[in-house]
DSSP file (Angstrom, degrees, kcal/mol; ACC not computed):
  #  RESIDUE AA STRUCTURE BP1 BP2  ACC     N-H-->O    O-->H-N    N-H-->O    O-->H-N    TCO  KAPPA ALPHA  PHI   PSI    X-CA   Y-CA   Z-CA
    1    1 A X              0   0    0      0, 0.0     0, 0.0     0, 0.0     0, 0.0   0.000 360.0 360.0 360.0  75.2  -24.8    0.6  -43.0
    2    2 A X        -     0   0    0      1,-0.0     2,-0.5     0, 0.0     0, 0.0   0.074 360.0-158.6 -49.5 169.3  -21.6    2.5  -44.1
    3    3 A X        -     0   0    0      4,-0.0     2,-0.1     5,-0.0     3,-0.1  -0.823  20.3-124.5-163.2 124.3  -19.9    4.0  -40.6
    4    4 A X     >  -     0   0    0     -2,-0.5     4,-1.5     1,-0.1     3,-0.0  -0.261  14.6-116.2 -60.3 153.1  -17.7    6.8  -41.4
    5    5 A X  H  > S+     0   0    0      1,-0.3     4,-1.6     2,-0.2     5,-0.5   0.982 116.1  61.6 -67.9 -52.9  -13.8    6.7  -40.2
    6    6 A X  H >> S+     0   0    0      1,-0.2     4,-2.4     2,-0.1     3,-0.6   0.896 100.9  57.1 -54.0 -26.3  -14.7   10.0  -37.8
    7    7 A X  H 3> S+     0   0    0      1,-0.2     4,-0.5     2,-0.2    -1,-0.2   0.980 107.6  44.4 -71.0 -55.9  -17.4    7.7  -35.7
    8    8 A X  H 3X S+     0   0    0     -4,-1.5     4,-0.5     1,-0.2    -1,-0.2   0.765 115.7  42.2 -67.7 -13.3  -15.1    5.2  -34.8
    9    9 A X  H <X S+     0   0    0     -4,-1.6     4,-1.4    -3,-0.6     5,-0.4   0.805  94.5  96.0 -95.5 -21.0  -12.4    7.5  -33.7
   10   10 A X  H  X S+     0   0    0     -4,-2.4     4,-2.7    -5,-0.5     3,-0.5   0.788  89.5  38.7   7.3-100.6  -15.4    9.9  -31.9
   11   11 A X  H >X S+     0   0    0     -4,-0.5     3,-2.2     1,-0.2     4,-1.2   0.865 112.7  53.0 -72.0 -79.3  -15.0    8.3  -28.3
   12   12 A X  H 3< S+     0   0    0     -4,-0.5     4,-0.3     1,-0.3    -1,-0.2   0.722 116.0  46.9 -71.3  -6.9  -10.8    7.9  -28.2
   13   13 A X  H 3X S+     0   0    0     -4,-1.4     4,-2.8    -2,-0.8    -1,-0.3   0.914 109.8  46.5 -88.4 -41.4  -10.8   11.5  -29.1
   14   14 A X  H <X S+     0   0    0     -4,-2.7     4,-0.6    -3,-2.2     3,-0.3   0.982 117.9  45.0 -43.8 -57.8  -13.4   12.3  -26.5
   15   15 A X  H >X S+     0   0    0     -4,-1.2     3,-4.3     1,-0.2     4,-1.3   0.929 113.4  55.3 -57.3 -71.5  -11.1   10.0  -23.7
   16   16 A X  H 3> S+     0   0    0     -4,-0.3     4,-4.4     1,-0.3    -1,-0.2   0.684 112.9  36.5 -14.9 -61.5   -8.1   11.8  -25.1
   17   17 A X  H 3< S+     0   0    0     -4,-2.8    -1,-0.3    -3,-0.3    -2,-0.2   0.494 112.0  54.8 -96.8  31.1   -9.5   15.0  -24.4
   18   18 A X  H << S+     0   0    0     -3,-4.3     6,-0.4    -4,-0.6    -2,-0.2   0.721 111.8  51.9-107.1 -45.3  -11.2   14.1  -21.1
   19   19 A X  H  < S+     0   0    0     -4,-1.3    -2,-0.2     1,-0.3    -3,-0.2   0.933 107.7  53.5 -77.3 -40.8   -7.3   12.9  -20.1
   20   20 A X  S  < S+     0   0    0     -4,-4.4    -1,-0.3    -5,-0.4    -2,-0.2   0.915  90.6  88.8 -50.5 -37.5   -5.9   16.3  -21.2
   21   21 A X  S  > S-     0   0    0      1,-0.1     4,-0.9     3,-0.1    -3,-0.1   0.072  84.6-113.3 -74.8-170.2   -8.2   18.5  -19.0
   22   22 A X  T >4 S+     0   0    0      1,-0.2     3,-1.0     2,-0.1    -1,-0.1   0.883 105.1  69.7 -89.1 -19.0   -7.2   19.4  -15.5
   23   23 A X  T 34 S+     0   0    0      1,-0.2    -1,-0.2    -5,-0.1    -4,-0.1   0.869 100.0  46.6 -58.3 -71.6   -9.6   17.7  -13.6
   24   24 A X  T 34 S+     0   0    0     -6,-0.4    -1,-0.2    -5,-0.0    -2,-0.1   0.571  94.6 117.5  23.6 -53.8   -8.2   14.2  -14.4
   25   25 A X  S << S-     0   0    0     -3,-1.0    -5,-0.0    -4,-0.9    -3,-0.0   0.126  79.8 -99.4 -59.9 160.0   -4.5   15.6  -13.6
   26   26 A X        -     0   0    0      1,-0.1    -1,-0.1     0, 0.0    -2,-0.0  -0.477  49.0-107.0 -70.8 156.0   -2.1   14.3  -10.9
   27   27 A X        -     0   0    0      1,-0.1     2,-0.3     4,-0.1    -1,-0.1  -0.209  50.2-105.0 -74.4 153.8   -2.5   17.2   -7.7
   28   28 A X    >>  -     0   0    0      1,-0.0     3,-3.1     0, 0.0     4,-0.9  -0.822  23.1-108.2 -86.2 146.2    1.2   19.6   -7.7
   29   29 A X  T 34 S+     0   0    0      1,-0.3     3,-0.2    -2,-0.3    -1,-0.0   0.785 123.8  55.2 -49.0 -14.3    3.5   19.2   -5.6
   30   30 A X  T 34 S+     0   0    0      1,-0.2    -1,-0.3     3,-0.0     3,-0.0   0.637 106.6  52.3 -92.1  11.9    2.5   22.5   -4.0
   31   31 A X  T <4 S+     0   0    0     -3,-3.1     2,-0.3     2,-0.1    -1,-0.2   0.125  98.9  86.3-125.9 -13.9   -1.4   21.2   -3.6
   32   32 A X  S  < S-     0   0    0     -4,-0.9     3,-0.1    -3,-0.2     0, 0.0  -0.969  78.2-128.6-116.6 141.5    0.0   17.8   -1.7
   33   33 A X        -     0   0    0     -2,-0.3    -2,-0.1     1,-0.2     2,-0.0  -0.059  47.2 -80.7 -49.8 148.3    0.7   17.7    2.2
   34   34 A X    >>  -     0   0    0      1,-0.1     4,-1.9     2,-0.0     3,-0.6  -0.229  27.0-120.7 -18.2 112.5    4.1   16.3    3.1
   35   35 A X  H 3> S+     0   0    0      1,-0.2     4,-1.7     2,-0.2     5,-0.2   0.936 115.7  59.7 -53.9 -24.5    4.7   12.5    3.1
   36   36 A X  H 3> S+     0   0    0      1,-0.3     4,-2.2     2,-0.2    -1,-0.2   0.846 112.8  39.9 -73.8 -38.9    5.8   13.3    7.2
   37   37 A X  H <4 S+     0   0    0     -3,-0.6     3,-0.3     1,-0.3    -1,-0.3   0.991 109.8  48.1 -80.4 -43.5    2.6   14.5    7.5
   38   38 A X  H >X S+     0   0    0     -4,-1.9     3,-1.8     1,-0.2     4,-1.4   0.848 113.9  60.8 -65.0 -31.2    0.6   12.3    5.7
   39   39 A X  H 3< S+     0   0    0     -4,-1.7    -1,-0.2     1,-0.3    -2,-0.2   0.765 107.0  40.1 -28.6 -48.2    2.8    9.5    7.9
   40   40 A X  T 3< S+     0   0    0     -4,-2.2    -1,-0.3    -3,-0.3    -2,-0.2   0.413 104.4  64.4-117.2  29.0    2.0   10.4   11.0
   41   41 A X  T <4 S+     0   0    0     -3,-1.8     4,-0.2     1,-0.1    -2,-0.2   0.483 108.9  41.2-115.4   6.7   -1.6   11.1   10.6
   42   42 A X  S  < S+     0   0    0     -4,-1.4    -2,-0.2    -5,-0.2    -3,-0.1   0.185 110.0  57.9-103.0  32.9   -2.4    7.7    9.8
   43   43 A X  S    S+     0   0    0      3,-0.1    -1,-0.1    -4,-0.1    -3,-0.1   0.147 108.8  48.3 -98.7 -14.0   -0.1    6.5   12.4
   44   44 A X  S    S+     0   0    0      1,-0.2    -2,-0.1    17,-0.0    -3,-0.1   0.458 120.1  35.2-135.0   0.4   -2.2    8.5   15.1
   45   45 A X  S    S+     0   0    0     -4,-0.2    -1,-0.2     2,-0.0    -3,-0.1  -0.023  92.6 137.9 -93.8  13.5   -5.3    7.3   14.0
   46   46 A X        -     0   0    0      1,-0.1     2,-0.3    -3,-0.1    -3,-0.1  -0.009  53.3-114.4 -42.3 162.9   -4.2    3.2   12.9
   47   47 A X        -     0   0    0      4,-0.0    -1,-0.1     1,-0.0     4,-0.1  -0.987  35.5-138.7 -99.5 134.1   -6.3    0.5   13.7
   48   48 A X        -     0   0    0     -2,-0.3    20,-0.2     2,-0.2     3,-0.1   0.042  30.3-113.2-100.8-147.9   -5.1   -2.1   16.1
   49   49 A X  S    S+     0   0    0     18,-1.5     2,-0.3     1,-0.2    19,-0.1   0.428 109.8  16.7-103.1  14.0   -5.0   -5.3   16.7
   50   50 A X  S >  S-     0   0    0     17,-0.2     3,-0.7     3,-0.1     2,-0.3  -0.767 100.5-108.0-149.1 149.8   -7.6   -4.8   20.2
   51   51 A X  T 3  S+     0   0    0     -2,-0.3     3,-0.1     1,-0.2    -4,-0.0  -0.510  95.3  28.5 -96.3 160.5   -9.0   -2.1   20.0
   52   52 A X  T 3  S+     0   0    0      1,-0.3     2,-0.3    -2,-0.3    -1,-0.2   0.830  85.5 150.9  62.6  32.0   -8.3    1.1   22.2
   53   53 A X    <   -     0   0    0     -3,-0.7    -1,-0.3     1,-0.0     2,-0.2  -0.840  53.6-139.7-115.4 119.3   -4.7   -0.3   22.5
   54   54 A X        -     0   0    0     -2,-0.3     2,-0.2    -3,-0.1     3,-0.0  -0.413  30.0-138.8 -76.8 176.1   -2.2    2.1   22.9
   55   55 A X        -     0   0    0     -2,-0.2     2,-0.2    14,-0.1    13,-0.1  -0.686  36.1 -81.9-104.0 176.1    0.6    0.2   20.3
   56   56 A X    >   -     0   0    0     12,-0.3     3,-1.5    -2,-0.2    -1,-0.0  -0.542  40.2-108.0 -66.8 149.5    4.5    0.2   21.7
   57   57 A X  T 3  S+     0   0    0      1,-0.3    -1,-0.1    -2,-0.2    -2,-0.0   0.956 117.1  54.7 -29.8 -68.7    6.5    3.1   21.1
   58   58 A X  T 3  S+     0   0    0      1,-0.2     2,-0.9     2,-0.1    -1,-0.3   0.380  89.7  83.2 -71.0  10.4    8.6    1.4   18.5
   59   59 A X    <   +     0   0    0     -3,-1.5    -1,-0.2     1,-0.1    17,-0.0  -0.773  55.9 164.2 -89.4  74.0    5.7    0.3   16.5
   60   60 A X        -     0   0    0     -2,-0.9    -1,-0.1     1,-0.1    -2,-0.1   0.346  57.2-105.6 -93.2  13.4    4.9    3.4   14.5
   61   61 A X  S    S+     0   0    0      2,-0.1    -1,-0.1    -3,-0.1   -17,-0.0   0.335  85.3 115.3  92.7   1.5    2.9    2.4   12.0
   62   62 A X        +     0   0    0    -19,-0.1     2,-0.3   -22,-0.0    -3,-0.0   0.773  63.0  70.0 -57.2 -35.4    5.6    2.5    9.0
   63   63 A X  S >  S-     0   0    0      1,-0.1     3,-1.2     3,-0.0    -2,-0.1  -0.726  90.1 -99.1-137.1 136.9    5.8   -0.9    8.1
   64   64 A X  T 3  S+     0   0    0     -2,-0.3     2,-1.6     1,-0.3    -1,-0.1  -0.111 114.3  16.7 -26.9 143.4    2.5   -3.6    5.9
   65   65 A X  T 3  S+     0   0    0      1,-0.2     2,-0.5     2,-0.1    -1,-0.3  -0.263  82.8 144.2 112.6 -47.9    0.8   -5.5    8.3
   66   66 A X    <   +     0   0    0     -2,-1.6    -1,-0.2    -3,-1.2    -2,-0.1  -0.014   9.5 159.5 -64.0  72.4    1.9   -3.3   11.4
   67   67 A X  S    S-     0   0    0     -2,-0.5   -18,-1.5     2,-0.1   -17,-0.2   0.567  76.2 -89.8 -86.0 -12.7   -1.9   -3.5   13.9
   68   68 A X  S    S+     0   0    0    -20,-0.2     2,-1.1     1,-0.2   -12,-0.3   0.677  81.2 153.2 106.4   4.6    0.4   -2.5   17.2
   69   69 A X        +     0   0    0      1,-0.1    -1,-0.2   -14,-0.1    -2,-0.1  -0.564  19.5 106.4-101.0 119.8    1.3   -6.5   18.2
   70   70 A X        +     0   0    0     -2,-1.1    -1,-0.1     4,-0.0     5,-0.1  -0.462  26.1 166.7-170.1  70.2    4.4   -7.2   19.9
   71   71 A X  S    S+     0   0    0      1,-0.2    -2,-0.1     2,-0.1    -1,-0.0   0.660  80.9  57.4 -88.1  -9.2    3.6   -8.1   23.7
   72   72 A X  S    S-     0   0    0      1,-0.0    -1,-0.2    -3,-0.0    -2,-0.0   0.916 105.9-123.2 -77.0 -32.0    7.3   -9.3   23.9
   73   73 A X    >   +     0   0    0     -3,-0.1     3,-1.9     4,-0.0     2,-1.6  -0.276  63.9 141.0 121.6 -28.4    8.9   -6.4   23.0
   74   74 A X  T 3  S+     0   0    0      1,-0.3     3,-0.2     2,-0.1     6,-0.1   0.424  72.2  47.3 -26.9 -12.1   10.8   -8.2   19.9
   75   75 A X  T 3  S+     0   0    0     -2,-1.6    -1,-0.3     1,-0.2     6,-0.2   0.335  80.2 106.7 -98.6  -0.9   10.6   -5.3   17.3
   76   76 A X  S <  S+     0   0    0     -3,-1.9     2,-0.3     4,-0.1    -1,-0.2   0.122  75.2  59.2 -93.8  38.3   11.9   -2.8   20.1
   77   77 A X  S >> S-     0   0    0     -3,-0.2     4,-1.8    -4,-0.1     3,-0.5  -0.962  80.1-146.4-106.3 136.0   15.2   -2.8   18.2
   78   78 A X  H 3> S+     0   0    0     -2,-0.3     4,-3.2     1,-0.2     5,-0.2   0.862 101.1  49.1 -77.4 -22.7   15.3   -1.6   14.6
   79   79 A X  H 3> S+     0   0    0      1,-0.2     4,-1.1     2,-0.2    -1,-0.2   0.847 113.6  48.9 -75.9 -12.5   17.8   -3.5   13.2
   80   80 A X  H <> S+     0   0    0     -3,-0.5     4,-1.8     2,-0.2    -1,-0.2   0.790 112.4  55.8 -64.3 -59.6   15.9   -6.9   15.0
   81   81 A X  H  X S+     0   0    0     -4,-1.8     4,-1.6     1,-0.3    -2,-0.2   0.933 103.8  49.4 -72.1 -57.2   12.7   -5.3   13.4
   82   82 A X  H  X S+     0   0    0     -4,-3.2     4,-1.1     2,-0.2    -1,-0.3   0.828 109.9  52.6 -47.0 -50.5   14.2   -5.3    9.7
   83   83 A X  H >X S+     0   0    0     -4,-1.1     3,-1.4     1,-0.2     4,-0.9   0.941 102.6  57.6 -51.7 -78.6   15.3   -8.8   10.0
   84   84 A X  H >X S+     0   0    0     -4,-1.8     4,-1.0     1,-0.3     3,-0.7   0.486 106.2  50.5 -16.4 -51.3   12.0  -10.0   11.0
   85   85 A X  H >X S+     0   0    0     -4,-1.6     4,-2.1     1,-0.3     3,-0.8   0.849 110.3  49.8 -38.1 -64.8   10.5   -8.7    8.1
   86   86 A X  H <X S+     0   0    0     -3,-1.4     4,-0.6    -4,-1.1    -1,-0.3   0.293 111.1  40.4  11.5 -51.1   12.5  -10.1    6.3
   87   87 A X  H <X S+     0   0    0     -4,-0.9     4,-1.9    -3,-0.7    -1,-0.3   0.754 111.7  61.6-101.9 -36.3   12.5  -13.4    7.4
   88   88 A X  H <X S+     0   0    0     -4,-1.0     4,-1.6    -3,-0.8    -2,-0.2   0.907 109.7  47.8 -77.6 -69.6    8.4  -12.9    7.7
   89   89 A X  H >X>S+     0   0    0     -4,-2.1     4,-3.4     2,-0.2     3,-1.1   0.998 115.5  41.4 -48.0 -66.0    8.7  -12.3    3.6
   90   90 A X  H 3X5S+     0   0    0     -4,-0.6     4,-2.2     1,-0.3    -2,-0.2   0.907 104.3  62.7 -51.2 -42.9   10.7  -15.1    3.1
   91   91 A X  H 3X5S+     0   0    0     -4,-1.9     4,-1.6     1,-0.2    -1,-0.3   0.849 113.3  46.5 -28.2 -53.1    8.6  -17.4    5.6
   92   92 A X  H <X5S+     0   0    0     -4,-1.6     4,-1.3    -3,-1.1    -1,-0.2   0.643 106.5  46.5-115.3 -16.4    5.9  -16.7    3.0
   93   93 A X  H  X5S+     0   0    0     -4,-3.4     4,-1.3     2,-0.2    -1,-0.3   0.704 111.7  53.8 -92.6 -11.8    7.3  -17.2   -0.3
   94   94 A X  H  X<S+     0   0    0     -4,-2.2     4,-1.1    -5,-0.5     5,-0.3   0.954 111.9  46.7 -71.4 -53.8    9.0  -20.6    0.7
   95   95 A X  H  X S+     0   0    0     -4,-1.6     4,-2.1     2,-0.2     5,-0.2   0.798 106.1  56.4 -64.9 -14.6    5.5  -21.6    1.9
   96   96 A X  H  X S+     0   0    0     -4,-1.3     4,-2.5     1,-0.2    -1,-0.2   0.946 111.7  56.1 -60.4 -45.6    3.5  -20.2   -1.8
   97   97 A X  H  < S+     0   0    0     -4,-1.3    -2,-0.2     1,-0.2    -1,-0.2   0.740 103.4  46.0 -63.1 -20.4    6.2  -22.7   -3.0
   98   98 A X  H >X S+     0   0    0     -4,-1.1     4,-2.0     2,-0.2     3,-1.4   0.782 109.0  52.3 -69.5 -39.6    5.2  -25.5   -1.2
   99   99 A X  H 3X S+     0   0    0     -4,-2.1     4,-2.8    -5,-0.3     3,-0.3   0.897 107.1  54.1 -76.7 -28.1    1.7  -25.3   -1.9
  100  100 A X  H 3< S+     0   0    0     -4,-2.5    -1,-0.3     1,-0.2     4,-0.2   0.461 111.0  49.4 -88.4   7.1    2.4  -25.1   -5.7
  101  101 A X  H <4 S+     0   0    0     -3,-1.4    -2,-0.2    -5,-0.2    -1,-0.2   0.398 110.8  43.1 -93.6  -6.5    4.2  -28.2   -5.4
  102  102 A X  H >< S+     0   0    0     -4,-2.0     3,-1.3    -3,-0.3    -2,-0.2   0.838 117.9  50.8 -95.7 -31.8    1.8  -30.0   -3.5
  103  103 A X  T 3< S+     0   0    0     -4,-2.8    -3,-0.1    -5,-0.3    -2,-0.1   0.910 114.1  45.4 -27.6 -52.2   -0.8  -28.3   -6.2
  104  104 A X  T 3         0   0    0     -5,-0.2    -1,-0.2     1,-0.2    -2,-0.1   0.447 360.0 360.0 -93.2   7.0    1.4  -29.5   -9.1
  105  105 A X    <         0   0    0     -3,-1.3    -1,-0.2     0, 0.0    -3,-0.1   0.396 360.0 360.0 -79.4 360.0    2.2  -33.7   -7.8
């Protein structure tokens, strides 16, 4: 059962010319919305964290994670808001590190 060199290269030529056609290709820029737009129409349709909650002003939907919760107000300064993250990130990679040192005793 001989197999010729064209069989095996057959299908990568096929993907090849499947990756070429336009269908496949990334949209142009002149065929995609705005990022602004795309921004604030999933910001004006989010889901929150109860639902049929308007969220706070300063909650816009920009930022991972971001369901509309902040009943103290703490985020309603930006530079406040940046730490947190911040601090939130960090919160969470000290605790991956604990748990792969109580993994690894």
């Amino acid at each position: 059962a001989a197999v010729s060199l064209l069989s095996l290269f057959t299908p990568k030529l096929k993907m090849a010319a499947a990756l070429r056609s336009s269908a496949l290709r990334a949209p142009t820029r002149a065929s995609r919305p705005a990022r602004s737009a795309v921004r604030v129409a999933a910001a004006a349709g989010r889901p929150t964290w109860l639902p049929n909650l308007n969220p706070p002003a300063h909650l816009k939907g920009e930022m991972a994670g971001d369901f509309g919760f902040d009943p103290l107000g703490l985020g309603a300064d930006p530079a406040r808001l940046k730490w947190f993250a911040e601090a939130e990130k960090t919160n969470g990679r000290w605790a991956i590190m604990a748990v792969v040192g109580i993994l690894g005793t």
